[in-house]
N, C-alpha and C positions, 0 to 999 in steps of 0.2 A: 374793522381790519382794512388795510389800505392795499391794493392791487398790488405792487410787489412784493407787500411780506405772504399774502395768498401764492400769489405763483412761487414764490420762494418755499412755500411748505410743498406746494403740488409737486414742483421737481423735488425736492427730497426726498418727499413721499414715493415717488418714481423710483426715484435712484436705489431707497433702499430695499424697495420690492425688486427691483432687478436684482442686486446682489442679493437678496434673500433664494432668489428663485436662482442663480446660479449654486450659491451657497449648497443649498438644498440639491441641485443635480451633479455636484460634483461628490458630497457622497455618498449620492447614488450609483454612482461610476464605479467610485471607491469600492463601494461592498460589489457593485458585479463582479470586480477585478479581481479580487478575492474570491469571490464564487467558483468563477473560471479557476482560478490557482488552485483551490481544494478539491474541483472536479477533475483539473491533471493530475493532481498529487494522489486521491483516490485512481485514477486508470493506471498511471505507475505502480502505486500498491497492487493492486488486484494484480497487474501482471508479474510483478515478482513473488505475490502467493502462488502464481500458476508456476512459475518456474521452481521454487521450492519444493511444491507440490508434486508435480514430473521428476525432480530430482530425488525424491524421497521414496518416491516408486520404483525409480531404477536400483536405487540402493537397499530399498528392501526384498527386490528380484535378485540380488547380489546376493544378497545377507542366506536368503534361502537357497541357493545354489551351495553358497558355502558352505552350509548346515548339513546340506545332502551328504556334499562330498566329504565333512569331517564324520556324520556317521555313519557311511558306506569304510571309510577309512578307519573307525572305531572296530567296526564288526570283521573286517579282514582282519585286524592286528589280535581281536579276541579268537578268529578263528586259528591263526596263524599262533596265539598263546598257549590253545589248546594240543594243538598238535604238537608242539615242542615238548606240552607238558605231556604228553601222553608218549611219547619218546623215549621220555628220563626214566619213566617206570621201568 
């Protein structure tokens, strides 16, 4: 083999290890970028399960309030049924 087709294979040989080795780190970039994107996309989640979650608390302190007051309101109206009906006799 004669000196320039050797150096001719060497720098190619170069050339395509360099672009192999960029090749290769970009995606690796690639998938961190992605990593990073599903690790904000997971903190986003998590924080609107906590606000759904708080919300769902508040509304079920709601819900029980109103259950109170509908059967403190059920028993006044039976007691107040009773007394009419015991009236009419």
């Amino acid at each position: 083999m004669n000196r320039p087709v050797a150096v001719g294979a060497l720098v190619a040989l170069l050339v395509g290890l360099l672009a192999g080795f960029l090749w290769w780190g970009m995606s690796e970039r690639h998938l961190q970028a992605e990593l990073d994107d599903a690790r904000s996309r997971a903190g986003r989640l998590e924080q609107q399960l906590q606000d759904v979650q708080t919300k769902t608390q508040q509304l079920q302190a709601q819900l029980k309030t109103m259950q109170d007051d509908l059967d403190r309101e059920k028993e006044l109206n039976s007691r107040l049924n009773e007394l009419v009906s015991r009236g009419k006799k």
